[in-house]
FIDO-985646 format. One record per residue: residue in three letters; x, y, z of N, C-alpha, C in turn; residue number from 1; chain. Coordinates in steps of 0.001 Angstrom, whole numbers, plus 500000, padded with zeros to 6 digits. Last residue first. Layout:
N
   mipa      n.x      n.y      n.z     ca.x     ca.y     ca.z      c.x      c.y      c.z   kolza   zadren
    ALA        X        Y        Z        X        Y        Z        X        Y        Z     NUM        A
...
END
This chain:
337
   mipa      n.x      n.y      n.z     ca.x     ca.y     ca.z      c.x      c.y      c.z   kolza   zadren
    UNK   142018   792112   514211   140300   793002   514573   140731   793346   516015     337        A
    UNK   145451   792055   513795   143943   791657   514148   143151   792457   514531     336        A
    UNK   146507   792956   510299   146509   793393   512097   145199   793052   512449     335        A
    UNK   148172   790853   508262   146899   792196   508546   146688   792124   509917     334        A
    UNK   150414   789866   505547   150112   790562   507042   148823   791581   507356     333        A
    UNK   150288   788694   503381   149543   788255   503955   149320   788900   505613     332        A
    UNK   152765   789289   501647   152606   788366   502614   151521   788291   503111     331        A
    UNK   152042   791942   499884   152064   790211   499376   152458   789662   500705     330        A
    UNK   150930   793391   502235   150134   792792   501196   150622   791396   500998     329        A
    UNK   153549   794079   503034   152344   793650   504139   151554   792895   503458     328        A
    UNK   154786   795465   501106   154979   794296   501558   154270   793424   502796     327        A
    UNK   152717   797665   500815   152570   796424   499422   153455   795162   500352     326        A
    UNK   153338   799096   503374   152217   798142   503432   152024   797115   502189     325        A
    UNK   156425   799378   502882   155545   798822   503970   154698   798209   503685     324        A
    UNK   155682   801273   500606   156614   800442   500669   156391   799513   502025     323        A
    UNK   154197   803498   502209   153600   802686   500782   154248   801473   500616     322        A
    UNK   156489   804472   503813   154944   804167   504542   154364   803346   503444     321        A
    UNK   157699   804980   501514   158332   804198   502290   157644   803658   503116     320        A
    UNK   156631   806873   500444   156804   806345   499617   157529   804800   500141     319        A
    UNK   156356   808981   502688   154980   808651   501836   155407   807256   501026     318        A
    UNK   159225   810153   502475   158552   809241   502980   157546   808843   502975     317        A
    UNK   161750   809512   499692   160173   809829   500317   159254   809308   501537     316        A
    UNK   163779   808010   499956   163993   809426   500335   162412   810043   500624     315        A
    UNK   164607   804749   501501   164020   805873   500091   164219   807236   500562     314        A
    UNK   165056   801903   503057   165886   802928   502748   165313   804178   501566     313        A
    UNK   163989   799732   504712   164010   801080   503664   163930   802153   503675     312        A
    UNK   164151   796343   506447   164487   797924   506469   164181   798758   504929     311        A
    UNK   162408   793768   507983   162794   794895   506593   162849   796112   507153     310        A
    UNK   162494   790600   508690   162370   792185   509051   163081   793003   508293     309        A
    UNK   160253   787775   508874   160833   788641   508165   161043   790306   508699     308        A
    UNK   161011   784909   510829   160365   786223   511061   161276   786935   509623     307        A
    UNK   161964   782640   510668   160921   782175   511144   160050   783619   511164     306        A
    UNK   163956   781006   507949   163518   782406   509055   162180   782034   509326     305        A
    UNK   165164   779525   506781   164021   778445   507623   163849   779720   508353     304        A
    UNK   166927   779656   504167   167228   780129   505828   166474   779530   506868     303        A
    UNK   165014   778772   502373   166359   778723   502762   167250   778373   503800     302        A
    UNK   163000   780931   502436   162920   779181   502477   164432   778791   503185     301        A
    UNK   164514   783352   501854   163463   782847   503074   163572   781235   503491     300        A
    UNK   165417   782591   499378   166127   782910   500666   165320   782614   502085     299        A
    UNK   162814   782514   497637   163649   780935   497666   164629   780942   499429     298        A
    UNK   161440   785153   498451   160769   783953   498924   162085   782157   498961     297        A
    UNK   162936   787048   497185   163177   787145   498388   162213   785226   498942     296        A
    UNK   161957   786920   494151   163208   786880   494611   163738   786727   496233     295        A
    UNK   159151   787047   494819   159651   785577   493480   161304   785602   493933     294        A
    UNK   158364   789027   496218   158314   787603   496299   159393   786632   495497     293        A
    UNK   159170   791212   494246   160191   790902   495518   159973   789318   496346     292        A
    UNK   157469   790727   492086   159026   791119   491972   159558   790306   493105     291        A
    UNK   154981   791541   493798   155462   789936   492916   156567   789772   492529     290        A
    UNK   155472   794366   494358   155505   792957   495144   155714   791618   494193     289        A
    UNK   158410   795089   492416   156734   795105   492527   156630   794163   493832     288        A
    UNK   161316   795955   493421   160459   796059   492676   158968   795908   493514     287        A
    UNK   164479   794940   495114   163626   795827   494749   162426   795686   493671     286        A
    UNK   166387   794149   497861   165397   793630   496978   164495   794605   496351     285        A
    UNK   169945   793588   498573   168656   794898   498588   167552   794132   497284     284        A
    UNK   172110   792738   498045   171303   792493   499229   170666   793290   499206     283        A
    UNK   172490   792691   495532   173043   791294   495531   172259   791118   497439     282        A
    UNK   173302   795562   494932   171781   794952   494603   171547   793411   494988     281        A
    UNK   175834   795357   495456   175214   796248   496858   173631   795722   496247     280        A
    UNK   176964   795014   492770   177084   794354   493647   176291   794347   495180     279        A
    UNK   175999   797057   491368   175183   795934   491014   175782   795020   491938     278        A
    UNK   177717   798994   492420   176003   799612   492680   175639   797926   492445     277        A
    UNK   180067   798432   491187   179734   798143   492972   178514   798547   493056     276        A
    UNK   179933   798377   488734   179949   797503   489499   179380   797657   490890     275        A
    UNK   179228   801650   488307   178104   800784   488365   178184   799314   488745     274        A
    UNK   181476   802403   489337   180840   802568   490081   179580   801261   489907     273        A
    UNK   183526   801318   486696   183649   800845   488645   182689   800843   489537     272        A
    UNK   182387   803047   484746   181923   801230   484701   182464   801011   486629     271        A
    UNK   180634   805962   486357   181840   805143   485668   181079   803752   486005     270        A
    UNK   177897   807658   486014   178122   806543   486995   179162   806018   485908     269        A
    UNK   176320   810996   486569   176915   810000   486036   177974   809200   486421     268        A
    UNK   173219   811565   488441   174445   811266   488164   175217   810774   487314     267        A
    UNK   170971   811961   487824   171117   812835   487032   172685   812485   487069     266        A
    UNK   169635   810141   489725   169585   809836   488270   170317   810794   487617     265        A
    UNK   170053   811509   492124   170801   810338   491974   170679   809808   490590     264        A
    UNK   168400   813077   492034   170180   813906   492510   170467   812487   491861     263        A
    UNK   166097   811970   492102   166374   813094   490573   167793   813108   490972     262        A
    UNK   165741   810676   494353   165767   810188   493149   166484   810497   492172     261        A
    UNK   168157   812244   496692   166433   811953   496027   166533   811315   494790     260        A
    UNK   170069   810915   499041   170059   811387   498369   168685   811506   497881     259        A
    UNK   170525   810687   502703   169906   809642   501553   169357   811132   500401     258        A
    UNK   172987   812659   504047   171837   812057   504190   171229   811296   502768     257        A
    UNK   176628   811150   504167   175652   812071   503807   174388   811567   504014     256        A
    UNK   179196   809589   504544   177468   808695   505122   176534   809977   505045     255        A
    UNK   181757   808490   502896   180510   809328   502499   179486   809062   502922     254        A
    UNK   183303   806295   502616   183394   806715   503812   182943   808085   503501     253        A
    UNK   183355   805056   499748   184383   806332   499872   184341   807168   501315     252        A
    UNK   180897   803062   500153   182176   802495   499938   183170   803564   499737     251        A
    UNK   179409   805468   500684   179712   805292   501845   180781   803842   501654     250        A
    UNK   178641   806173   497488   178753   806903   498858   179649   806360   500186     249        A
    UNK   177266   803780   497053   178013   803847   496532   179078   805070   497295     248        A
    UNK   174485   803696   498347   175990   802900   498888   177084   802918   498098     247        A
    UNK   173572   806149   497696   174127   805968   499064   174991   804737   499362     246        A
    UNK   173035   805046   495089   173826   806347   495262   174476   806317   496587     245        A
    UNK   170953   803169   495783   172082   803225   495029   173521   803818   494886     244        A
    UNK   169348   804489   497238   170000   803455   497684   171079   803147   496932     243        A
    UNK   168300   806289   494529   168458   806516   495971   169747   805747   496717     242        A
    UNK   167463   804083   492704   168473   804535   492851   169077   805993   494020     241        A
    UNK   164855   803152   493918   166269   802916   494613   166879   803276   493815     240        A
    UNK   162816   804536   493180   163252   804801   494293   164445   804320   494833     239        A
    UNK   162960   803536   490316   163381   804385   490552   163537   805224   491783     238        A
    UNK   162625   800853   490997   163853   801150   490379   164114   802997   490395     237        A
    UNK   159313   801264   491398   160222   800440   492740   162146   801163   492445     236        A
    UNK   158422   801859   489628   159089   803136   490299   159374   802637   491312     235        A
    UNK   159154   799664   487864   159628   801043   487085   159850   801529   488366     234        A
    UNK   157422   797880   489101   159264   797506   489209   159986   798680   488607     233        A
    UNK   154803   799101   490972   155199   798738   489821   157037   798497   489562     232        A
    UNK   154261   799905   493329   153039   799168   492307   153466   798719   491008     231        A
    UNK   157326   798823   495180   156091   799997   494766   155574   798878   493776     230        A
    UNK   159774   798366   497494   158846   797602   497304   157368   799014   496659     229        A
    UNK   162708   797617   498780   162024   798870   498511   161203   798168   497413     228        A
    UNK   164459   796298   501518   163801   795833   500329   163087   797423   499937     227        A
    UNK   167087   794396   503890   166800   796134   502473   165697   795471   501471     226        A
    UNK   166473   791698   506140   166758   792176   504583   165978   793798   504635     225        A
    UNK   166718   789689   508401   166381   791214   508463   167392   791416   506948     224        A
    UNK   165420   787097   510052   166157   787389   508705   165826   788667   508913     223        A
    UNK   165294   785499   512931   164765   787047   512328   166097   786861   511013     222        A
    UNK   164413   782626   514586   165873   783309   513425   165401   784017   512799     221        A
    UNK   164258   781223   516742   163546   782014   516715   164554   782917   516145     220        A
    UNK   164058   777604   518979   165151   778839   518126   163903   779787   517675     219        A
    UNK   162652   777720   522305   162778   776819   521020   163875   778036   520161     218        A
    UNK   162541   778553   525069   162783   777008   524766   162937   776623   523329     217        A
    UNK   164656   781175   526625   163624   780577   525078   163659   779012   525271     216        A
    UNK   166024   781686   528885   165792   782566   527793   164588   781874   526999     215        A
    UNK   166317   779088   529865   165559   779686   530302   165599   780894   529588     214        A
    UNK   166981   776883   527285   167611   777583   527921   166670   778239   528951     213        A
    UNK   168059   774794   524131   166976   775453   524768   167394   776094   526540     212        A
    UNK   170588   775264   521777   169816   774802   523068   168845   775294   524046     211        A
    UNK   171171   775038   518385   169885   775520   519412   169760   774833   520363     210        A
    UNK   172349   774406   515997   173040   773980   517578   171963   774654   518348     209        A
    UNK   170326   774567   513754   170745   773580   514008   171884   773249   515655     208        A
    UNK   170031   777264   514109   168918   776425   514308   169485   775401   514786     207        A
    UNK   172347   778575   513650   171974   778997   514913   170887   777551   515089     206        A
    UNK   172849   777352   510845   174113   777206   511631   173362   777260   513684     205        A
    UNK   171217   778707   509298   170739   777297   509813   171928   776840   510810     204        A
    UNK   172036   781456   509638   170845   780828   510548   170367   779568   510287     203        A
    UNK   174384   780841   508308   174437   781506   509456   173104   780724   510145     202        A
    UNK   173758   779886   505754   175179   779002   506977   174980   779651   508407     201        A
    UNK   172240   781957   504664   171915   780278   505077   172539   779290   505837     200        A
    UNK   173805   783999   504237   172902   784098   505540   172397   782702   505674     199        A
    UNK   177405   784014   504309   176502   783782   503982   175419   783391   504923     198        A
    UNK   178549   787473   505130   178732   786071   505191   177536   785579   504824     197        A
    UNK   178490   790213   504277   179441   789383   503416   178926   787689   503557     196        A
    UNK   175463   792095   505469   176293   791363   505568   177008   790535   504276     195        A
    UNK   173761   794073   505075   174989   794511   505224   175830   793537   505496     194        A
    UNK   171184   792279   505130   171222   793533   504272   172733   794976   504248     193        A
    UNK   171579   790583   507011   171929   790040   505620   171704   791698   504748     192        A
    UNK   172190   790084   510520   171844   791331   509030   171819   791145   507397     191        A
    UNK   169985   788056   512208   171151   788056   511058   170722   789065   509966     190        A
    UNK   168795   787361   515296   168707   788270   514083   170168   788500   513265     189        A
    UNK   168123   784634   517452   169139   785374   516628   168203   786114   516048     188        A
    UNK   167071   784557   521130   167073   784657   519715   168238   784840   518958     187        A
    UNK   169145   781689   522686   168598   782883   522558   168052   783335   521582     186        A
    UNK   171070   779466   524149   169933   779526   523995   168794   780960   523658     185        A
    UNK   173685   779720   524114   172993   780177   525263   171477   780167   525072     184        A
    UNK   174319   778725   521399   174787   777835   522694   174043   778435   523762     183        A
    UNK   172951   780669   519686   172374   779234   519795   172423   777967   520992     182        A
    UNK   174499   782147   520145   172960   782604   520924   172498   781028   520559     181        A
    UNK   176910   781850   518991   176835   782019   520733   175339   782021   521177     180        A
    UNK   176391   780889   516530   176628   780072   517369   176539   780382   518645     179        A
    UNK   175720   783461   515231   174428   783074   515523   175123   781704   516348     178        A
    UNK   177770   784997   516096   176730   785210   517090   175500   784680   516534     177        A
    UNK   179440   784558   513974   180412   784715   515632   178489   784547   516778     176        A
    UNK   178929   784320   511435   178397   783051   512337   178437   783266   513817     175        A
    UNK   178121   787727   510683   178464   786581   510362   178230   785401   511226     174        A
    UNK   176255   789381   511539   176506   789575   510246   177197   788617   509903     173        A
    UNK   173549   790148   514331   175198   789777   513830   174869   789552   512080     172        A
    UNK   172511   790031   517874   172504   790468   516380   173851   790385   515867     171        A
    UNK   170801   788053   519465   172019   788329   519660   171585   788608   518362     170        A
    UNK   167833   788916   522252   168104   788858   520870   169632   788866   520255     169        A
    UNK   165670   788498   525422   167233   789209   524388   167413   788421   523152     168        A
    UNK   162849   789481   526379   163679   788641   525247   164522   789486   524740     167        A
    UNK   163673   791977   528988   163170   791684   528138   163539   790225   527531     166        A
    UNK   164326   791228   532947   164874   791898   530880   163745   791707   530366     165        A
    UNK   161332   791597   534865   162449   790847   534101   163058   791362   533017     164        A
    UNK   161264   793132   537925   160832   793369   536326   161819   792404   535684     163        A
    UNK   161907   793161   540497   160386   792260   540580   160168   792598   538727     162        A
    UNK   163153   796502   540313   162614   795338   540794   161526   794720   540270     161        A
    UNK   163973   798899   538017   162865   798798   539169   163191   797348   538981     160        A
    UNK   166359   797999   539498   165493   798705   539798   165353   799179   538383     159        A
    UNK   168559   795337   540870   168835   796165   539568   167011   796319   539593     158        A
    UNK   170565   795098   543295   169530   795281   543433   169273   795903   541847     157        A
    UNK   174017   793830   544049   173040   794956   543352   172149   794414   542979     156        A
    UNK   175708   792164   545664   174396   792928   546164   173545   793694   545625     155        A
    UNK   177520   790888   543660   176018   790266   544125   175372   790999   544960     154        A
    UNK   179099   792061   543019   178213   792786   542289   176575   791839   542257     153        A
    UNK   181120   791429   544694   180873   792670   545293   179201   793017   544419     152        A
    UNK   181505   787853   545663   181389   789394   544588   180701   790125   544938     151        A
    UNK   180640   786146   547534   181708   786852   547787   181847   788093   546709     150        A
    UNK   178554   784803   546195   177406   785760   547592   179437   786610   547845     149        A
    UNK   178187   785443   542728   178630   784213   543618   178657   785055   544606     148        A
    UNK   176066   785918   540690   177303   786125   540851   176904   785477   542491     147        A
    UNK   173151   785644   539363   173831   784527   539842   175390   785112   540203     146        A
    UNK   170876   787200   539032   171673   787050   540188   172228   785744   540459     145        A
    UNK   170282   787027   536549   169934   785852   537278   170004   785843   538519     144        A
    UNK   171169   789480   535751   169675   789319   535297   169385   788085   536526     143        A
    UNK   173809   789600   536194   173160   790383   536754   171693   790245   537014     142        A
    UNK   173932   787099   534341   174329   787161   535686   173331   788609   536401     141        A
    UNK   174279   788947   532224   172836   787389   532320   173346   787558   533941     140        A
    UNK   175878   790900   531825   174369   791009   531451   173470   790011   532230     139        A
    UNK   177993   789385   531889   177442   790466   532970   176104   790242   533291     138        A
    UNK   178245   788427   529681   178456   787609   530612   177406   788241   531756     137        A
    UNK   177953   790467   527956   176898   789574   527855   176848   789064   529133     136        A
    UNK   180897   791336   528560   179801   792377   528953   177977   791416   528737     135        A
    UNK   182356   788892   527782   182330   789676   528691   181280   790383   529442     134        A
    UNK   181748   788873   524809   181488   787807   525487   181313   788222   527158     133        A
    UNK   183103   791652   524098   181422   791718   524193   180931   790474   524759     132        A
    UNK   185167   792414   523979   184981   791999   525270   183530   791759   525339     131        A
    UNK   187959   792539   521733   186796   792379   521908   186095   791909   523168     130        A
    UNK   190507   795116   523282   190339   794221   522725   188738   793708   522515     129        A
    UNK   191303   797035   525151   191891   796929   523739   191248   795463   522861     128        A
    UNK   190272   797874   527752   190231   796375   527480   191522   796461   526277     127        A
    UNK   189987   800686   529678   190103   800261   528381   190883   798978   528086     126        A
    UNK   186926   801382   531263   188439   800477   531661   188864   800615   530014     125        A
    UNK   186031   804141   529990   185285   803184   530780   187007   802759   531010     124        A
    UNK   186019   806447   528965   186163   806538   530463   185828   805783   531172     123        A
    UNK   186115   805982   526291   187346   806505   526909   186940   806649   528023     122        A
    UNK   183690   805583   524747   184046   804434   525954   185100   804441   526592     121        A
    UNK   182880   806900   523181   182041   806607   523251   182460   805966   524741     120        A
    UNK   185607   808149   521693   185029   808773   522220   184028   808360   523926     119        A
    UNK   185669   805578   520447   186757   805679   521269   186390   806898   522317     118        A
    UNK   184109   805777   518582   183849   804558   519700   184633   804769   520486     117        A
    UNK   184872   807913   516880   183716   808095   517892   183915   806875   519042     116        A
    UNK   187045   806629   516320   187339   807892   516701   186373   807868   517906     115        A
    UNK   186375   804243   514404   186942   804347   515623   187507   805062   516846     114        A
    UNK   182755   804736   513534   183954   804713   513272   184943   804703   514712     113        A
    UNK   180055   802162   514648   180463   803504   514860   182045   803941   513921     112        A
    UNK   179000   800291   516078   178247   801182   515385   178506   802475   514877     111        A
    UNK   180579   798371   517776   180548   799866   518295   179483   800967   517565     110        A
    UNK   179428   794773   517432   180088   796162   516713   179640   797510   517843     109        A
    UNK   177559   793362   518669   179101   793619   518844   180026   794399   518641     108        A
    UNK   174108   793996   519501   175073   793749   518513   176374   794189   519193     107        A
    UNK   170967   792727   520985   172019   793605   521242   173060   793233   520439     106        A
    UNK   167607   793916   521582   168528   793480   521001   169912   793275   521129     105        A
    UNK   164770   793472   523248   166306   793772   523977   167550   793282   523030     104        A
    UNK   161441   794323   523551   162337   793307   523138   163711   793883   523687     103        A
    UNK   158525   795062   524905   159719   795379   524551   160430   794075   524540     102        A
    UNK   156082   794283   525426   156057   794472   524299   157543   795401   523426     101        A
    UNK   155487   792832   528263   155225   791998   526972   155576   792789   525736     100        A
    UNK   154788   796237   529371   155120   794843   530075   154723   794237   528284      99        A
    UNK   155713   799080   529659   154972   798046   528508   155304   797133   528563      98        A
    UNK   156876   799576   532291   155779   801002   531492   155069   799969   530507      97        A
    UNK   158757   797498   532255   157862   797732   533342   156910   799049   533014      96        A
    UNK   160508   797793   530269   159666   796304   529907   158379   796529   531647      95        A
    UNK   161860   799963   530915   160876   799661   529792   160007   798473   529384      94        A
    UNK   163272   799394   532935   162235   800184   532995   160948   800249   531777      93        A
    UNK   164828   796825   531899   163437   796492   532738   162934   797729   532960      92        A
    UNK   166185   798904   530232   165119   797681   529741   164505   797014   531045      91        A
    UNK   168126   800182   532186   166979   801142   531206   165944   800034   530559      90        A
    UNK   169292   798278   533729   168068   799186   534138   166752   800144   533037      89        A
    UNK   170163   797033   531795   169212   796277   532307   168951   796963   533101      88        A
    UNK   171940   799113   530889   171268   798328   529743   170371   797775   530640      87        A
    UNK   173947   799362   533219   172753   800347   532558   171706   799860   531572      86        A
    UNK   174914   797123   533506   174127   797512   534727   173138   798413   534280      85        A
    UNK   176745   796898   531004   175993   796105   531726   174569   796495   532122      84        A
    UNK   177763   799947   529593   177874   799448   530875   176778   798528   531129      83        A
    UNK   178589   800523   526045   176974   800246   527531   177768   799660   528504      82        A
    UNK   179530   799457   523837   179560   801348   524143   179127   801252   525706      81        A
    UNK   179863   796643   523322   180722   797731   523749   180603   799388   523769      80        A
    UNK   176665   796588   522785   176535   796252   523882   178142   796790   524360      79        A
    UNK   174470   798670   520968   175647   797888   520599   176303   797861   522070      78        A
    UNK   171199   797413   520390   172041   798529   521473   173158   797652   521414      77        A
    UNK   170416   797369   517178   170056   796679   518759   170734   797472   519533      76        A
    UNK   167485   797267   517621   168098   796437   516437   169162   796946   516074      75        A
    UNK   165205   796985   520270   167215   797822   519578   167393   796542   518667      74        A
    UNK   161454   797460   520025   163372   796761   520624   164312   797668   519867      73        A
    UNK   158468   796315   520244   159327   797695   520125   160702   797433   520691      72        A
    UNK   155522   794851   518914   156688   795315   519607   157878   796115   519551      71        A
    UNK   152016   796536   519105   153429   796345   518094   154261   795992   519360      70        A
    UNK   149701   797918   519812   150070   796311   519820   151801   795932   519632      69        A
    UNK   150205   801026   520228   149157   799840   520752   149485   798808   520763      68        A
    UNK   152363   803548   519778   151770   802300   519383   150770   801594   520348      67        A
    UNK   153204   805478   521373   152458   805855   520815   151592   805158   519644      66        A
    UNK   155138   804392   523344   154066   805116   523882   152688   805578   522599      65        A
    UNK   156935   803064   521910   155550   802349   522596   154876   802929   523023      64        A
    UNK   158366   805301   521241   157286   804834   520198   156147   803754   520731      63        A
    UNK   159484   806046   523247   158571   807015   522508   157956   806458   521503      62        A
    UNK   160941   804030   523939   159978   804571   524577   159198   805526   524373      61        A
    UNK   162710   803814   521867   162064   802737   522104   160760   803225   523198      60        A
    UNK   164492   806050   522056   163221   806018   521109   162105   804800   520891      59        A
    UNK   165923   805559   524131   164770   806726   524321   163806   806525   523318      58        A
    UNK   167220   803447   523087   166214   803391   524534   165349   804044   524176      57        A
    UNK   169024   804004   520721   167414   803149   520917   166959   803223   521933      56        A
    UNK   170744   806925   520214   170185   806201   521737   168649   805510   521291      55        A
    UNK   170789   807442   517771   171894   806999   518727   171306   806552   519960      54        A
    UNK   169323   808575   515039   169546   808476   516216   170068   807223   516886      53        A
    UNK   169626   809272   511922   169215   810153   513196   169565   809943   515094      52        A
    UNK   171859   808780   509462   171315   808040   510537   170890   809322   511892      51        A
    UNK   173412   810244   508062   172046   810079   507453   171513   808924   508649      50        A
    UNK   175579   811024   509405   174818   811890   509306   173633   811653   508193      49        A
    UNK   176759   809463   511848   176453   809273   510840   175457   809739   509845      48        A
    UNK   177563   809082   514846   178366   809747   513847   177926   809845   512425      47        A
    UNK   176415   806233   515434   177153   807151   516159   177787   808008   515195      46        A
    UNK   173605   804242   515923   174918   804489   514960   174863   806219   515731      45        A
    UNK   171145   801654   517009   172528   802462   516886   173393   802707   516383      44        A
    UNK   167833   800878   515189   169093   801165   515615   170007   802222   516333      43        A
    UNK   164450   799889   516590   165398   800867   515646   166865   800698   516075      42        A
    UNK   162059   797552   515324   163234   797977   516151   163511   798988   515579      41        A
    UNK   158702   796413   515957   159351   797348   515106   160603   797997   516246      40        A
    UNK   156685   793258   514741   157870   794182   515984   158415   795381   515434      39        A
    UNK   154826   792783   513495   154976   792018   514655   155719   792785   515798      38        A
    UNK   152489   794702   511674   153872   794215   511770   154076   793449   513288      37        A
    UNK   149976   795572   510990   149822   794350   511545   151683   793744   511823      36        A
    UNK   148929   797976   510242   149022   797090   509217   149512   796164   509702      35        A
    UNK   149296   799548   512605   148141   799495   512007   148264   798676   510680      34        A
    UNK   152468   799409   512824   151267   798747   513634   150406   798587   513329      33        A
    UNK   153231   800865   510151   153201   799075   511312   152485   798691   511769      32        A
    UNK   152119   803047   511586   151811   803160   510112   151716   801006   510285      31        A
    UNK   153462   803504   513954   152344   803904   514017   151905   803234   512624      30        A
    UNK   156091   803986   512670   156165   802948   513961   154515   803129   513483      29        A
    UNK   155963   805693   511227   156341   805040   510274   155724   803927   511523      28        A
    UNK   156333   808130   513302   155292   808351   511709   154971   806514   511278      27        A
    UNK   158217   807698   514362   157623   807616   515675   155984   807638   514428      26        A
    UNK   160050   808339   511734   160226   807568   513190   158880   806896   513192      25        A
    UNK   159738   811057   511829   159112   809970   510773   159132   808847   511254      24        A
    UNK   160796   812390   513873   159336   812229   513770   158742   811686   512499      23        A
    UNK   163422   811344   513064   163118   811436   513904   161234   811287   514502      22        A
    UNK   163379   813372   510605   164099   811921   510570   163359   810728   511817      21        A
    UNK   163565   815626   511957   162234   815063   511027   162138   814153   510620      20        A
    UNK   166034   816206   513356   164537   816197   513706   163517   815409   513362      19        A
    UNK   167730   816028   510986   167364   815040   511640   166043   814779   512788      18        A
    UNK   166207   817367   507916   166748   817384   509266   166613   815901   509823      17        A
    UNK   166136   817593   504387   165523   817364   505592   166536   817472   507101      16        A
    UNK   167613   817753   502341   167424   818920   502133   166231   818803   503458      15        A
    UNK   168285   814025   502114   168399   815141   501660   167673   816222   501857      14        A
    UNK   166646   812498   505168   167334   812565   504002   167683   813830   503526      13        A
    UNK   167438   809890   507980   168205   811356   507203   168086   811908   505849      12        A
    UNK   166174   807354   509121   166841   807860   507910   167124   809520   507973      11        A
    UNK   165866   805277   511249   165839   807258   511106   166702   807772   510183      10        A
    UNK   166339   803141   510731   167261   803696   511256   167530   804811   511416       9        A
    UNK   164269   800507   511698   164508   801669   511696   165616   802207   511804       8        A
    UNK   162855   797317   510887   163948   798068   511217   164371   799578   510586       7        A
    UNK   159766   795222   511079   160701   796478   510443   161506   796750   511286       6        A
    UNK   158292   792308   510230   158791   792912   511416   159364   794351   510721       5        A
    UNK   156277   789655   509687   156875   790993   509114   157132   791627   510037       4        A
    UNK   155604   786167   509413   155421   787299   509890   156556   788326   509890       3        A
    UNK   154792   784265   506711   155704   784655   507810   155876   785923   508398       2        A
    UNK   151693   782321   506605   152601   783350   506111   153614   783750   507188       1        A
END
């Protein structure tokens, strides 16, 4: 069976806080683990008031602290907000408190609208342009000490010492980064649960140019799909119209917290809307487990993912901890003795 991973984005929901967003978190990480998930990331987003939190470090370290087996990464730390130097101090501190069980994602996008990102990085150099090949560049160099003995940034000492990065991971939505991690030899993770491009061109695209590397010797292609998953396809459907509502929402640049069931059934939905709701179902999998098999299993195949990682999105959380483990079920995930 293929092993199950989750992605966090500290949901936000209706008539809740982000606080609590927050300690569902650190609720949900714990819930994984004990049902046998492989890894559990959370994201960056900046400004987005059904997304809780912005800094994966910190919460990457609050949840290994309170897991046992699981791994724990940034899905991912968007690498134009970060200075280099900081990213690989704050991850070898963390890969030195939980040696083997931090990961090191990292995505291109700012995570952000252009106000905030602008906010986010007005006091760095300003480039104008994409520089994330750039700031990777850094990244590995710094890691290898390979800058050359005349650069100034071959004397830095990156502390704590004697700690390696983590496995870095390149995250992305179209091909731009499953070819670069394939040429540098690295993991991929492909968003297909927000992505246009297609996910079978993408990660057989990474498999197929895979060079092996001192990062990784072999490929290692995380599919990361939206699925909302109950005992039955009635109240699987009726937790997502939740999801429904919210992406309908945020095609009008509306990132409110995740609506409840009842707010979202009681709506009424023009023929436009309900297009774009049945278009946004085209990456979100919903129903019974046997539902979500029969539909998510041909893609899988597909793709040749070697890891499944799911995000959900609901407003309950009881109902999302439940959602978890039926998909734990039909795969076959159970946490060793």
């Amino acid at each position: 069976m293929i092993p199950l991973s989750a992605l966090d984005l500290s949901f936000v929901t209706s008539g809740s806080t982000p606080a609590q967003a927050l300690r569902n978190t650190l609720d949900l990480a714990q819930h994984t683990d004990r049902l046998g998930y492989e890894r559990y990331w959370v994201a960056e987003h900046h400004n987005i008031p059904s997304v809780a939190s912005g800094a994966p470090e910190i919460m990457i370290g609050q949840i290994a602290a309170v897991t046992e087996r699981i791994r724990v990464g940034s899905g991912g730390v968007m690498l134009p907000n970060h200075v280099p130097l900081m990213v690989a101090e704050r991850f070898k501190l963390l890969e030195a408190l939980y040696p083997g069980r931090i990961d090191l994602g990292l995505g291109r996008a700012p995570g952000t609208d252009p106000v905030t990102s602008y906010a986010l990085r007005r006091m760095q150099e300003e480039r104008g342009r994409d520089d994330f090949w750039e700031r990777l560049q850094e990244l590995m160099l710094l890691e290898v000490k390979g800058f050359p003995p005349e650069h100034p940034f071959s004397k830095i000492e990156i502390m704590p010492s004697g700690v390696p990065l983590p496995p870095v991971w390149l995250l992305g939505s179209s091909d731009y980064s499953a070819h670069l991690s394939a040429r540098l030899g690295m993991g991929f993770g492909f968003a297909h649960h927000f992505a246009s491009h297609d996910a079978v061109d993408a990660m057989l695209s990474y498999r197929d140019g895979f060079t092996p590397s001192a990062w990784r010797s072999e490929p290692h292609a995380i599919l990361t799909v939206a699925a909302i998953c109950a005992e039955t396809d009635e109240e699987a459907e009726r937790l997502a119209s939740s999801a429904d509502l919210n992406a309908l929402r945020r095609i009008h640049g509306d990132y409110a917290p995740i609506p409840s069931p009842e707010e979202a059934q009681a709506r009424s939905y023009t023929p436009g809307e309900q297009e774009i709701i049945r278009r946004n179902r085209a990456r979100l999998f919903v129903g019974s487990p046997d539902t979500i098999r029969k539909s998510l299993d041909p893609l899988i195949e597909a793709t040749k993912a070697d890891e499944l990682m799911v995000t959900t999105a609901v407003y309950d959380h009881e109902a999302r901890k439940r959602s978890y483990a039926l998909m734990a079920e039909a795969y076959g995930v159970k946490a060793e003795a």
